[in-house]
N, C-alpha and C positions, 0 to 999 in steps of 0.2 A: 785232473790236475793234481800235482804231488800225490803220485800214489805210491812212493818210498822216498826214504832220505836216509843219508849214509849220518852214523855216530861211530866216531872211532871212539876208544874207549883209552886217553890217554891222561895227562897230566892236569889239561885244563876241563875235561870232563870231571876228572876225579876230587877239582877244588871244590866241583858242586855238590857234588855226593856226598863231601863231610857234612855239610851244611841239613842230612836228613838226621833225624832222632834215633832212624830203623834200617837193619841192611836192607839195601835196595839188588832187586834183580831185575834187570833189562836186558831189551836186544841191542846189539852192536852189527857194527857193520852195516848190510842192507838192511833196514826196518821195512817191516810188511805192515800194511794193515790187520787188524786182529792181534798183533805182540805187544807184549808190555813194554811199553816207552818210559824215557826218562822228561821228566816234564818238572818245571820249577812253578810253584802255588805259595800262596799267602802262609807266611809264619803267625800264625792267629798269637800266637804268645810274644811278638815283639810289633809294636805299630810300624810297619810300611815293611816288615818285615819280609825275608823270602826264603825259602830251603825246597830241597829236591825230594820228588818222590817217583810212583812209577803208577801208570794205569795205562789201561789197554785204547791205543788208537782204530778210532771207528767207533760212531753211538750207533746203537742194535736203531734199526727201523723199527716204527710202531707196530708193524706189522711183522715183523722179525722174519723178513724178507733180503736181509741183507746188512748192512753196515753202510754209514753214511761218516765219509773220511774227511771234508772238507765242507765250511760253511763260507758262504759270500760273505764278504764283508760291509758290503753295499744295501743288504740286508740282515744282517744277523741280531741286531737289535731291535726289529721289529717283526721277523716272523713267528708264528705261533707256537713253531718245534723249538725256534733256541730264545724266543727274545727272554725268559725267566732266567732260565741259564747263564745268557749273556750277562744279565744285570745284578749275578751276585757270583757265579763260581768261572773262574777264568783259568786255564793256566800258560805257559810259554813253552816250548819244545828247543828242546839243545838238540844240535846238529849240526854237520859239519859241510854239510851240501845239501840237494835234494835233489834227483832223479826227476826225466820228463821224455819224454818219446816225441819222436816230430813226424810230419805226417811221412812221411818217408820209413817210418818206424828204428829208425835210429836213436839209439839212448844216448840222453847227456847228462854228464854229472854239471848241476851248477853250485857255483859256490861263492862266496862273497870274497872281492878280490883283497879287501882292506884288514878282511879279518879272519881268523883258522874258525873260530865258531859262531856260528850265526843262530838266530830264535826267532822261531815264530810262533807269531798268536795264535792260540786256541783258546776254544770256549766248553766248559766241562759239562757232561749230563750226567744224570743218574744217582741215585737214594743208593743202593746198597753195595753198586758195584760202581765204581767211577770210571765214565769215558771222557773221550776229547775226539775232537773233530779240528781239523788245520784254515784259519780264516784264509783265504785267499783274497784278493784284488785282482783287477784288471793288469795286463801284462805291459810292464813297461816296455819303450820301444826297442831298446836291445835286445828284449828275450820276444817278442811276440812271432817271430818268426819260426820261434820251436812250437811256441802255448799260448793261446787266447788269458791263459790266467798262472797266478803265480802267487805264493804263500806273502801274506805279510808279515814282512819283518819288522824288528826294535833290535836297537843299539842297548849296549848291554844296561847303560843308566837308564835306559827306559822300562826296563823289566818292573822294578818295584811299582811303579805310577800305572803299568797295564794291569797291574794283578788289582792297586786297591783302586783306580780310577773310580768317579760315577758317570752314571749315564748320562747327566747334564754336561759331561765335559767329552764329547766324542772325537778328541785329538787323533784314537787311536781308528775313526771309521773315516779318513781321509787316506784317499793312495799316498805311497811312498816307491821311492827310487834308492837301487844300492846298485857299489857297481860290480857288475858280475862278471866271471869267472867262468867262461862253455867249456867243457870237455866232450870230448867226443865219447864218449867208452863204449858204445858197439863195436869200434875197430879193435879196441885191446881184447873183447871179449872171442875176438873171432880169432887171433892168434895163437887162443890158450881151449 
């Protein structure tokens, strides 16, 4: 589930970029697993604060076997690999859609129909190099047809409350519904 999401790199991408201390370099376009993403984290110097930075999507397996791109969200507070993680380093991922393949293997771009950019939660690992992994949820009924699962999302006033939330308040490990947006794009892929 979400193994890419599209970030066009435009006006309202670039309001969150001033909000970093450091030039940031990211992928645009198709985001892959393993590229540096743009992702917004706690401004430790302003309380509830938030700005933009970049780190690589996917946390290495313990066995460094692979990269693990998406964590349940049904679990992710309580399993042994992330529940530490969970409960102090979080961050949100800017993007403009995200990619899914249906059993058919046709690509769809989905995208939130109300809004040009949309975020989803992640939860960050790692001491010296910092990853994230994408929370997903169970697929609401519009999209379960393409995916059993689907990235959760927050409304953009809810970015600050995911980043400093506590664990005693788990608003954010309840499904949510937004309304979306199917494109097809294996047909336009196959024209070009």
């Amino acid at each position: 589930m979400c193994g890419r999401y599209l970030l066009i790199d435009n006006d309202d991408v670039a309001r969150w970029v001033k909000t970093s201390d450091i030039q940031l370099q990211f992928s645009t376009n198709e985001v892959f697993p393993s590229q540096q993403a743009l992702v917004l984290v706690q401004n430790k110097h302003e309380p509830q604060g938030v700005k933009a930075a970049t780190m690589r999507w996917g946390i290495e397996k313990w066995d460094q076997s692979g990269r693990i791109i998406n964590a349940r969200q049904e679990t992710v507070a309580t399993s042994r690999f992330f529940k530490n993680a969970f409960a102090s380093k979080r961050a949100v991922v800017v993007a403009h859609g995200f990619y899914e393949w249906d059993s058919e293997k046709r690509k769809w771009l989905i995208k939130n129909q109300k809004h040009a950019l949309q975020y989803m939660a992640a939860v960050i690992k790692g001491e010296n190099v910092e990853e994230f992994a994408i929370l997903t949820q169970a697929a609401q009924t519009d999209f379960e047809r393409i995916h059993d699962r689907q990235p959760v999302f927050l409304m953009e006033d809810q970015i600050s409350d995911y980043l400093h939330f506590s664990l005693q308040d788990q608003w954010v490990l309840k499904p949510r519904q937004i309304p979306f947006l199917l494109e097809d794009v294996s047909i336009l892929q196959q024209l070009f």
